[in-house]
N, C-alpha and C positions, 0 to 999 in steps of 0.2 A: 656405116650402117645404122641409122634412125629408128629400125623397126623393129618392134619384140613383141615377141609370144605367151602373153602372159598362160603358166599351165592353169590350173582349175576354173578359169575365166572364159577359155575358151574362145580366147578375144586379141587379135594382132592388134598393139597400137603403135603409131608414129609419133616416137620424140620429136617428131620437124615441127609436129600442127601444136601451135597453140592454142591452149585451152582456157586459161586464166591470165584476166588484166593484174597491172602495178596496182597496189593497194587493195587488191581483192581479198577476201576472208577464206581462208579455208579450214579443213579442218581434220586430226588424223582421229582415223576408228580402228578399233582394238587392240589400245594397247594404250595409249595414255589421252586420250579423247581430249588434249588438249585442240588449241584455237590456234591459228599462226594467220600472217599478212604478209603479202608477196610485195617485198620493197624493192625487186630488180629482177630483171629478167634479161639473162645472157643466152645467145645463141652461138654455136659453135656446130665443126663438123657431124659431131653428132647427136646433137638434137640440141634440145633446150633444155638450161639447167632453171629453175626458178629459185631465187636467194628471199628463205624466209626470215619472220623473226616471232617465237613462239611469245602468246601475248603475255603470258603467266612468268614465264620463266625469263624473259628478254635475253633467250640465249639464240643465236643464228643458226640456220642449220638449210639444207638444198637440198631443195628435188628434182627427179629429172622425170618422174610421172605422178600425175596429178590426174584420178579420175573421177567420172561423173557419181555423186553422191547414191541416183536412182540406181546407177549398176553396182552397187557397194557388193565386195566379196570381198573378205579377208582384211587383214593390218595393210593398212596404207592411207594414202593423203587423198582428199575427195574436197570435190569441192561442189555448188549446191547449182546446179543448171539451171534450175528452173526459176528459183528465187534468190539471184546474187546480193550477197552481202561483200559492201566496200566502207573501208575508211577513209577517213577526210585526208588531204595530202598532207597537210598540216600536222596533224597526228602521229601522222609514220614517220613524218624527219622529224618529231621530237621525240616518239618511240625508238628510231634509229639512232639520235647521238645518244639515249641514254643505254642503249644494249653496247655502243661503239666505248659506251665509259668504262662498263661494267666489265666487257673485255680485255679492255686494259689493265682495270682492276685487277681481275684475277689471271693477266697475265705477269703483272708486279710479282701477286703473294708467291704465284707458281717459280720467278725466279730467285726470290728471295728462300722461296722453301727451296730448292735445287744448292741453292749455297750451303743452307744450311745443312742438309742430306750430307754435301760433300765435308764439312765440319767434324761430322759427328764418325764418317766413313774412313778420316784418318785417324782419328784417334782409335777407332776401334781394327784399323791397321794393324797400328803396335802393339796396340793390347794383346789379338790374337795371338799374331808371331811368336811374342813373346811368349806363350801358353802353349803353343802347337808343338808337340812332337815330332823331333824330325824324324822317329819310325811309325807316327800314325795312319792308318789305313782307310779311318772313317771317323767320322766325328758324330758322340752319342745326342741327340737334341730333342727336346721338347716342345710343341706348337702349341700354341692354344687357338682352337677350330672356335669361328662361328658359323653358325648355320643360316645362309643365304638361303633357303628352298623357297618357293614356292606350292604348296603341296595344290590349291586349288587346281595351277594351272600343270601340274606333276612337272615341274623343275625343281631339279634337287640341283644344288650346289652349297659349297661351303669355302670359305677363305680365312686366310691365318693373319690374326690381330698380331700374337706375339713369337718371337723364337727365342727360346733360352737352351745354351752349352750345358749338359752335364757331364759332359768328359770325351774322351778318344777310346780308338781300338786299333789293335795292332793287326786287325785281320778286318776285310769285308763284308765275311760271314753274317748272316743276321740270326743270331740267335736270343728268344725271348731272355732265357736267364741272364745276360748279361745286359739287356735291358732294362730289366729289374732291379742290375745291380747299383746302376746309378740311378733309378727312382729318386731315393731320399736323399741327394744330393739338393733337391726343390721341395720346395714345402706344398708347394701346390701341388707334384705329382709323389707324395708317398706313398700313398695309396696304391698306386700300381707297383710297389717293391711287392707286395703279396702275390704270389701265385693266383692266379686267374684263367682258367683257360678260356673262358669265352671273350676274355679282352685281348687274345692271339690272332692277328689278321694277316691272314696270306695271301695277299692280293697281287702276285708275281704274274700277270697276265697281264696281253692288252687291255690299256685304258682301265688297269689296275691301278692302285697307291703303292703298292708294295708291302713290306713285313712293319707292320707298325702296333705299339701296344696300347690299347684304349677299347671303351666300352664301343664308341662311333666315332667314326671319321668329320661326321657335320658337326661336331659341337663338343669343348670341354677339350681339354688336354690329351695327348697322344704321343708318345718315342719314338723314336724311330733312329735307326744310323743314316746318314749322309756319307756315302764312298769316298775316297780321295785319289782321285786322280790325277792332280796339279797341284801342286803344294801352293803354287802364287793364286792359281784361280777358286782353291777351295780360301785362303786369305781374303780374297776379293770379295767372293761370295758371302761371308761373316763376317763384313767389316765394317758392317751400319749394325748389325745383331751386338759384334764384341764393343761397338760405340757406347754402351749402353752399359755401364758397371755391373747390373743388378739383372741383365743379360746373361751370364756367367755364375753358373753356380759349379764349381768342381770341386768334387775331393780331393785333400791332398795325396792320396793314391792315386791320383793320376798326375801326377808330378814324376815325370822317370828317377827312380832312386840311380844314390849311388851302387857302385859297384863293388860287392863284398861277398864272395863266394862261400865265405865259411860262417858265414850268418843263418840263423833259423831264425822263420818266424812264422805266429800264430796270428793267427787271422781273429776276428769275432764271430767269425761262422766255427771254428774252433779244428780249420783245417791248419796242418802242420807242414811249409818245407825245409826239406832237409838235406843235405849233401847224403846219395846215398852212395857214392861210390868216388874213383878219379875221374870218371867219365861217365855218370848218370847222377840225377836228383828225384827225390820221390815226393809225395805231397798222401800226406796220414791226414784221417779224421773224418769229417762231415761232409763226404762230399758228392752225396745222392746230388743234392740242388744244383749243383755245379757239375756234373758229370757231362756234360754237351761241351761248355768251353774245355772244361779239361781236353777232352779227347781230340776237338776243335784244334787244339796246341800243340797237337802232336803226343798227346800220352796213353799210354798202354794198365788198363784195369790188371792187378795181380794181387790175388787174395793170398799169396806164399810169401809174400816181402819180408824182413827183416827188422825191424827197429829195434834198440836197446835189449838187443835180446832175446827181443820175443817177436813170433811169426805173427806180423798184422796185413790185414788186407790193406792198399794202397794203389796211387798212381804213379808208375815208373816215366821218368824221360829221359832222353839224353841231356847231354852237361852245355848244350847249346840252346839250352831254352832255357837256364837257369833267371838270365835277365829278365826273360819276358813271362816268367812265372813269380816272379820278386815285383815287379811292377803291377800285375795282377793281383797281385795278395797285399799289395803296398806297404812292401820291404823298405822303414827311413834306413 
């Protein structure tokens, strides 16, 4: 089938017919108003493809419609009916070996950089591994967004120059404060350890980003968790990220401690755990800020608790989350 209907044109054309000779000039409107020249023209079952080469750029590129300049509507290739512009043949086959060089050129750099990509993806292999948690549930991470928009033409887009680790979680939960908590793990993102509510984004819907911490998504540094669903495929996934030393910013609170149940310890938020029973642990002190992961872990708010004595408010658990409350509060 040769025939299409262009919409807003209002206009059926035939791929069969052609419209523009070898060496002809054309040229695209709206959208980069460069020049090109038609160095070959294939025909096949369904229509005709024209092999260009844009004059500016000497990069190749096909079309398979090519309309009349006078009916100009919209982005596409046009070319001028009434007053054909041609180049000399001459021109085009030395325009053609040096676009066929320059291909080759940057399909060298493209395989040498693919080497090296692969270089840099095992080393940050072991790196990873050896940092990953084998009860980790998500991995805490930092981007740094630039901002692609074009506001003229109201295209917004944005793409991530860099990714940096600030640590794991034992849960997929996305909770801000625990976002926060590895902020100053990176120099670049301290800033977001402060409470902020306007830099809390809940973008859990389609063609949403999800729960991420940051002023905007286009531009400038943002956290967010990455789930873990495959231990080998979340590896794979940060294995050009962990390639990169200064990629990796973690505290060593997120190094799973050892195991010592009759240990306390005091945090710098100035919360306190402590063995409160043979089969429960309580956690004393400051811990409005932290009150989401707490509860997140399974603990129970009780303003009658007991410590040394005296009745203090607290957060009770059982004796089974002792480790994953010592690893959170980063029990060496």
């Amino acid at each position: 089938m040769s025939k299409v209907f262009l919409l807003g044109t209002n206009k059926e054309i035939d791929r069969a017919k052609q419209v523009v000779e070898v060496n002809q000039i054309i040229q695209m409107e709206g959208y980069s108003y460069d020049r090109y020249v038609v160095y070959n023209i294939v025909k096949n079952q369904w229509g005709i493809n024209y092999m260009l080469i844009n004059l500016r750029t000497k990069e190749f590129h096909t079309a398979d419609i090519i309309r009349p300049l006078k009916e100009k509507f919209g982005i596409g290739y046009y070319y001028d009916s009434e007053n054909p512009q041609f180049m000399d043949s001459f021109e085009v086959a030395i325009l053609l070996q040096e676009a066929q060089q320059q291909k080759k050129a940057e399909q060298e750099e493209a395989e040498k950089e693919k080497i090296r990509v692969e270089q840099v993806k095992e080393i940050g292999r072991k790196r990873f591994a050896e940092i990953f948690p084998e009860d980790a549930q998500a991995v805490i991470v930092a981007r740094l967004k630039q901002d692609d928009s074009d506001r003229m033409t109201d295209y917004y887009a944005h793409s991530t120059q860099r990714i940096v680790i600030l640590g794991f979680s034992k849960h997929k939960r996305d909770i801000f404060s625990e976002m926060r908590k590895h902020a100053p793990n990176f120099e670049e993102t301290i800033y977001l350890a402060e409470f902020n509510e306007d830099y809390e984004h809940r973008e859990k819907y389609s063609m949403g980003d999800g729960y991420y911490l940051e002023e905007s998504k286009y531009s400038g540094w943002i956290i967010e968790k990455v789930p873990v669903y495959d231990r080998n495929r979340t590896i794979e996934d940060f294995a050009y990220t962990a390639g990169g030393e200064d990629n990796i910013h973690i505290d060593k609170s997120d190094t799973p401690p050892p195991n010592n149940s009759n240990q306390t310890t005091e945090k710098n938020s100035g919360c306190t755990l402590v063995e409160y029973s043979d089969k429960a642990v309580a956690v004393f002190g400051e811990t409005k800020a932290i009150k989401d992961e707490l509860k997140a872990m399974g603990g129970r708010f009780n303003c009658r608790l007991t410590f040394n004595g005296k009745k203090l408010a607290g957060w009770i658990f059982p004796k089974s989350q002792e480790q994953r409350l010592a690893y959170y509060f980063g029990l060496d």
